[in-house]
ZALO-778779 format. One record per residue (C-alpha): x negated, y negated, z; residue number from 1. Coordinates in steps of 0.02 Angstrom, whole numbers, padded with zeros to 5 digits. Layout:
N
      c1      c2      c3  pos
       X       Y       Z  NUM
...
***
This chain:
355
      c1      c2      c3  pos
   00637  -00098   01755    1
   00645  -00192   01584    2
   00517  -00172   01462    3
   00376  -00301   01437    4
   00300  -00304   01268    5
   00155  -00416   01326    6
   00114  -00312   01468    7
   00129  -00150   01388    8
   00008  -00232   01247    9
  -00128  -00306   01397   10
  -00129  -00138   01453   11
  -00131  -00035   01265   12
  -00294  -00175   01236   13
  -00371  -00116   01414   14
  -00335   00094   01384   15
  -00414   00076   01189   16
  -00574  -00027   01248   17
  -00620   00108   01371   18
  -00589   00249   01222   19
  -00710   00180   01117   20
  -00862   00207   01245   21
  -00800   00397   01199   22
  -00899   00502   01097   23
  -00777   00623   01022   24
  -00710   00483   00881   25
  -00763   00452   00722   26
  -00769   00288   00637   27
  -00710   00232   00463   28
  -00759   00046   00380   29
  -00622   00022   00234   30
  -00675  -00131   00129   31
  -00552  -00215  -00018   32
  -00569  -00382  -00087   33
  -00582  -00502   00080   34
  -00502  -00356   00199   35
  -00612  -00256   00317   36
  -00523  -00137   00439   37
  -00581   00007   00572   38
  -00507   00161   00600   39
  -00560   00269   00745   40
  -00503   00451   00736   41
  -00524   00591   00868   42
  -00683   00702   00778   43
  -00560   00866   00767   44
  -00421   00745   00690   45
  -00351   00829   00530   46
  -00309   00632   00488   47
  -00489   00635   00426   48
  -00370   00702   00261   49
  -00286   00557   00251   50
  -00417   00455   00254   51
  -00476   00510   00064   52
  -00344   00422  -00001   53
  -00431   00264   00017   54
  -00521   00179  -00137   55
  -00643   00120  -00012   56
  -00686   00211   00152   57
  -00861   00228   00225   58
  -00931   00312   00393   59
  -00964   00202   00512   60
  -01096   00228   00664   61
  -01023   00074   00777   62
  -00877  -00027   00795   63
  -00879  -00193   00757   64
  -00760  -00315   00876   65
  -00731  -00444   00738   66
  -00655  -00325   00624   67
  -00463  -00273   00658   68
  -00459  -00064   00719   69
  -00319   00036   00708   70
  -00324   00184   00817   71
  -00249   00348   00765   72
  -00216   00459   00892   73
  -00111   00632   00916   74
  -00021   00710   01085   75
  -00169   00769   01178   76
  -00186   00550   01206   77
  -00012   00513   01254   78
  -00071   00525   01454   79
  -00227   00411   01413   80
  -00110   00264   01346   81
   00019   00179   01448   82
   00186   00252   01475   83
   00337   00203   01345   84
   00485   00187   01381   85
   00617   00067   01280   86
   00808   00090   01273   87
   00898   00073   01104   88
   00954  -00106   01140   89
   00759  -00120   01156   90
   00693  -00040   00990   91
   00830  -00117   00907   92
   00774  -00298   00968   93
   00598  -00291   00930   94
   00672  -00195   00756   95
   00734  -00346   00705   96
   00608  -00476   00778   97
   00454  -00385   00668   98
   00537  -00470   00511   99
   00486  -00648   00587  100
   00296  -00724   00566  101
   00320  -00779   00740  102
   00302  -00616   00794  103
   00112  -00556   00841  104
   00167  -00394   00925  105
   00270  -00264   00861  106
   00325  -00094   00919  107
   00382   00028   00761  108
   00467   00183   00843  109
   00505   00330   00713  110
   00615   00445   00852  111
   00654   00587   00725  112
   00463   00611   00678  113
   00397   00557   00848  114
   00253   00421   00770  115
   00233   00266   00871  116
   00145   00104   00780  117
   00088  -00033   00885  118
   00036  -00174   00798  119
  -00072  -00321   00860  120
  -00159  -00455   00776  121
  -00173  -00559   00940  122
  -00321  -00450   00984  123
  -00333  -00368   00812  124
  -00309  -00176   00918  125
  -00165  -00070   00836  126
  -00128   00081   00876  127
  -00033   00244   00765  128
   00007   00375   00886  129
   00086   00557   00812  130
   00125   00703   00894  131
   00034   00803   00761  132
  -00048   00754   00604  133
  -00020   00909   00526  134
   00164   00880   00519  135
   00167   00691   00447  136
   00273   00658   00300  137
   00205   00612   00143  138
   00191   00443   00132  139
   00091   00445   00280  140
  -00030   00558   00219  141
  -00062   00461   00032  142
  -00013   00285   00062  143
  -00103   00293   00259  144
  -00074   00150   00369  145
   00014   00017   00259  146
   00116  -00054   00389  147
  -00039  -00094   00473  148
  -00129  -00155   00317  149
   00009  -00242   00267  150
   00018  -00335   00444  151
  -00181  -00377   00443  152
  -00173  -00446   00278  153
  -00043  -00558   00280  154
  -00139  -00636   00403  155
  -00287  -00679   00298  156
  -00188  -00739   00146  157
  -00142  -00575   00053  158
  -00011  -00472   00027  159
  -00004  -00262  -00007  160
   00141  -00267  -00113  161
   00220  -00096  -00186  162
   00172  -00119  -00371  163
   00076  -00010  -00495  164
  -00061  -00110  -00613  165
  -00150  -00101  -00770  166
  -00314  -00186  -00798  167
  -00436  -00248  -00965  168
  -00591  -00332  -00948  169
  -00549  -00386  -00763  170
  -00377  -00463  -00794  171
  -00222  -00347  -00729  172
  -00052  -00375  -00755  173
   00070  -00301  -00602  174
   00209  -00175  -00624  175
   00373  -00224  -00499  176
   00509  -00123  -00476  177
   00599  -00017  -00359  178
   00529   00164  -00343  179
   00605   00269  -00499  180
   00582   00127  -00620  181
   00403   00168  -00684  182
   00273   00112  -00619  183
   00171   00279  -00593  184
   00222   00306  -00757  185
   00201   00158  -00850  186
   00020   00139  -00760  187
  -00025   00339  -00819  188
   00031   00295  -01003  189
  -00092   00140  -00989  190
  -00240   00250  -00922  191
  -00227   00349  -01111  192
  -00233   00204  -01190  193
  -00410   00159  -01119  194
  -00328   00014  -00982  195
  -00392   00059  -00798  196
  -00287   00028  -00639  197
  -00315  -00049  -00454  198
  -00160   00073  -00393  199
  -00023   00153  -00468  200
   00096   00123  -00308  201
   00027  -00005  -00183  202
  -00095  -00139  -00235  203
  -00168  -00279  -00129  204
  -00128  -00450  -00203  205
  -00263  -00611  -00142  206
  -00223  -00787  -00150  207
  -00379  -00871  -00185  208
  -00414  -01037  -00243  209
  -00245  -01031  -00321  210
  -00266  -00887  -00409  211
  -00230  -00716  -00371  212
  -00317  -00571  -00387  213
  -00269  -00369  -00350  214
  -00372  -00238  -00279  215
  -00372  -00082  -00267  216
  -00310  -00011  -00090  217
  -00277   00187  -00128  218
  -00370   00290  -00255  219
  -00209   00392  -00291  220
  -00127   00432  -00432  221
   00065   00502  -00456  222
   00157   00614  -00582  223
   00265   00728  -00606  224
   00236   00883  -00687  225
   00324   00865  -00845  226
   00182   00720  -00863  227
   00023   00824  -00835  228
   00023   00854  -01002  229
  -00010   00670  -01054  230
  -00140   00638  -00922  231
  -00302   00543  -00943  232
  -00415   00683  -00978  233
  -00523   00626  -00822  234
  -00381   00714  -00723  235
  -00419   00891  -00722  236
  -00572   00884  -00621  237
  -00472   00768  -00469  238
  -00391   00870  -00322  239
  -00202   00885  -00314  240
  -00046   00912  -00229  241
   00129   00915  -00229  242
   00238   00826  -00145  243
   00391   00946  -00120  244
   00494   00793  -00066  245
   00488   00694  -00249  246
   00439   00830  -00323  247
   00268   00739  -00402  248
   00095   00769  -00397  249
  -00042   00670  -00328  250
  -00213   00656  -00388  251
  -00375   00616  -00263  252
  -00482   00514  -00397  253
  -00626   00518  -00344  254
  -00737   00367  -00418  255
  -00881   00408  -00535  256
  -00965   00318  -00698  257
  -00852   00456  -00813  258
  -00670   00459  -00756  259
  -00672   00264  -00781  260
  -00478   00273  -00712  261
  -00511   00132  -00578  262
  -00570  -00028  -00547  263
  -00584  -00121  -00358  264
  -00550  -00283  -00417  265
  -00455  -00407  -00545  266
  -00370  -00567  -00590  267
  -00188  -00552  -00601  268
  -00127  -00644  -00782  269
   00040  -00590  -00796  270
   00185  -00477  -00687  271
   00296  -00365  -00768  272
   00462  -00311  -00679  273
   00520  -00132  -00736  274
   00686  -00055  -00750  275
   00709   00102  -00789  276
   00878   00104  -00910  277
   00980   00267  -00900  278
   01150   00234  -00885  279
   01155   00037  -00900  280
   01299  -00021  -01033  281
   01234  -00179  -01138  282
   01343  -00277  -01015  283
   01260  -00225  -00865  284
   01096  -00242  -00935  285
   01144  -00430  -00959  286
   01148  -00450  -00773  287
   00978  -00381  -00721  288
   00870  -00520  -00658  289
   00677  -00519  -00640  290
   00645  -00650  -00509  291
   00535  -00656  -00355  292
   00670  -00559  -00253  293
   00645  -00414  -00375  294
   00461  -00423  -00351  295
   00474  -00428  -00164  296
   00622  -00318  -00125  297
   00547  -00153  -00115  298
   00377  -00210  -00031  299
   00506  -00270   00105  300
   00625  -00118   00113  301
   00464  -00009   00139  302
   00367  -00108   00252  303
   00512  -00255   00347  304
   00382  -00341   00432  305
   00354  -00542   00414  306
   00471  -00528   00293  307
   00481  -00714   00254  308
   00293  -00707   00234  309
   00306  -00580   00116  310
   00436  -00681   00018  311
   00348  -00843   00014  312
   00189  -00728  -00060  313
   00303  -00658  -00181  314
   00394  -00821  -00241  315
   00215  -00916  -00264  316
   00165  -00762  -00356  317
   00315  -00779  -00482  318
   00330  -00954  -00490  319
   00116  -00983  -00549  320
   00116  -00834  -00668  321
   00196  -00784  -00843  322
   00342  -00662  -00796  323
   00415  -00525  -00937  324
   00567  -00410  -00878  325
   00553  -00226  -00961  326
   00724  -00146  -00973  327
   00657   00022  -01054  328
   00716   00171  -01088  329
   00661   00361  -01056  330
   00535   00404  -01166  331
   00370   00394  -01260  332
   00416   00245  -01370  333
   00474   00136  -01224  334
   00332   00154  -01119  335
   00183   00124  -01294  336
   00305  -00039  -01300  337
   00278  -00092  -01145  338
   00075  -00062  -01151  339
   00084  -00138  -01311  340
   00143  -00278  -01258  341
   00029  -00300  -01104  342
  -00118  -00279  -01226  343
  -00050  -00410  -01358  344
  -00038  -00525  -01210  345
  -00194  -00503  -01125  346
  -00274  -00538  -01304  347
  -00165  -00665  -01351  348
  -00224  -00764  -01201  349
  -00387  -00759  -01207  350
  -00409  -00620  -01109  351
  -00508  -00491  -01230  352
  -00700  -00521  -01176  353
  -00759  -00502  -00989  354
  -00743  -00710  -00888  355
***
């Protein structure tokens, strides 16, 4: 029998309602900058871990049904949900359809790790199904749900776009570039020289009034070791781990009046594109191009969804802001340059005193 997304989706909607009259989940409220999203989580769930990653996530006593939920559930619900069954021709279909705004339902199948994201905004229920928590990768565990974030907020005119940021006096200017180009980095080398952030990695970007503003999605920091040396001295009292995979750290920062690392929210004044120069000759160099694509290119290799949402976000984000391509190399004196230069500009705009 073929497969029927919208029926399998009626019937996901039906099987969730009748879990949340159950009293063995937990609730989470994560609030940043317009976005509010539910989590429900099973109360022995060693998700709950993955949940501290969020700049913003409060206990919640209730539900609320105007505010999108994401359900994440492990193997002991697999009976509770409706069977799945889709053949490759299937997965690859609806693989390529989830790049398309038309698209309101999408099925994400990850075969090798056995996680299953269904994703809804129709009736704003999503689901992230794993066989066990303890085994996620990574990413899952520091960036949580940003397939699903990203999906919800595109929706209400924003975009979580995989950028680092530094901030002064409420004005930030974004850091775009693939993942090895700096970012972290650039954004820890900022935090010593008294700028704050809204995210290191993923940021979430607002249209608004036609401006746009980033807040601050995760709370976490990443380095690698030969960094720690150099870190904002707010550091040592965060939690930490590494990830054996990159081989990096990543700090928990907790928020408090002291460590001053983050802020939730600011104007975006200017984006910077980074690229990391190793073994570039002059020539080569010559041919780099910061342009919306670069801005957008990563974002969409990490998370395809609506991709032509995502580059029409990008592309209005490029085309109403000053742009300034960094082709740096390693080291201590490239990366002052590039803060340098975000400070002169901030000033030189304007920016210095609190709007």
């Amino acid at each position: 029998m073929k497969f029927n997304r919208d029926l399998w989706f009626q019937e996901l909607n039906l099987k969730l309602k009748v879990l949340n009259k159950d009293e063995d989940h937990i609730y989470y409220l994560i609030v940043t900058g317009p976005l509010k999203i539910q989590v429900v989580l099973p109360k022995n769930s060693s998700y709950k871990n993955a949940i501290n990653s969020f700049f913003n996530a409060q206990s919640a006593k209730e539900l609320s049904p105007t505010i999108p939920t994401i359900y994440c559930l492990d193997e002991s619900y697999i009976n509770k949900l409706p069977p799945f069954r889709l053949s490759k021709n299937d997965l690859n279909l609806i693989d390529f359809e989830s790049r398309l705004s038309s698209q309101t339902k999408i099925i994400n199948y990850d075969e090798k790790r056995k996680l299953l994201k269904a994703l809804n905004t129709s009736d704003q229920n999503y689901l992230f199904l794993c066989e066990s928590f303890d085994s996620l990768p990574s990413w899952e565990v520091y960036s949580p749900l940003k397939e699903f974030i990203h999906f919800i907020a595109l929706k209400k005119n924003c975009w979580l776009s995989h950028a680092g940021s530094l901030c002064k006096n409420n004005k930030a200017v974004l850091l775009f570039g693939p993942g090895g180009n700096g970012k972290s980095t650039t954004t820890l080398t900022g935090l010593n020289a008294d700028l704050q952030t809204v995210g290191d990695d993923y940021v979430l970007i607002e249209n608004f009034n036609e401006k746009f503003y980033a807040h601050a999605i995760y709370k976490t920091i990443k380095t690698y070791p030969s960094e720690l040396f150099d870190l904002h001295k707010s550091f040592e009292k965060f939690e930490r781990q590494l990830i054996e995979r990159t081989g990096k750290y990543v700090y928990i920062c907790e928020e408090d009046k002291e460590s001053n690392i983050f802020t939730h929210s600011a104007e975006i004044v200017m984006n910077m594109g980074l690229h990391l120069n190793k073994n570039l000759t002059s020539n080569e160099c010559d041919n780099l191009n910061f342009d919306a694509r670069y801005m957008s290119l990563s974002s969409i290799e990490q998370i395809p969804f609506w991709v032509d949402k995502s580059s029409k976000f990008s592309e209005k984000i490029y085309r109403s802001l000053p742009n300034y391509f960094s082709n740096f190399k390693e080291g201590e004196a490239s990366l002052d340059k590039n803060i340098e230069y975000i400070l002169n500009f901030i000033s030189s705009q304007g920016y210095q005193n609190d709007l």
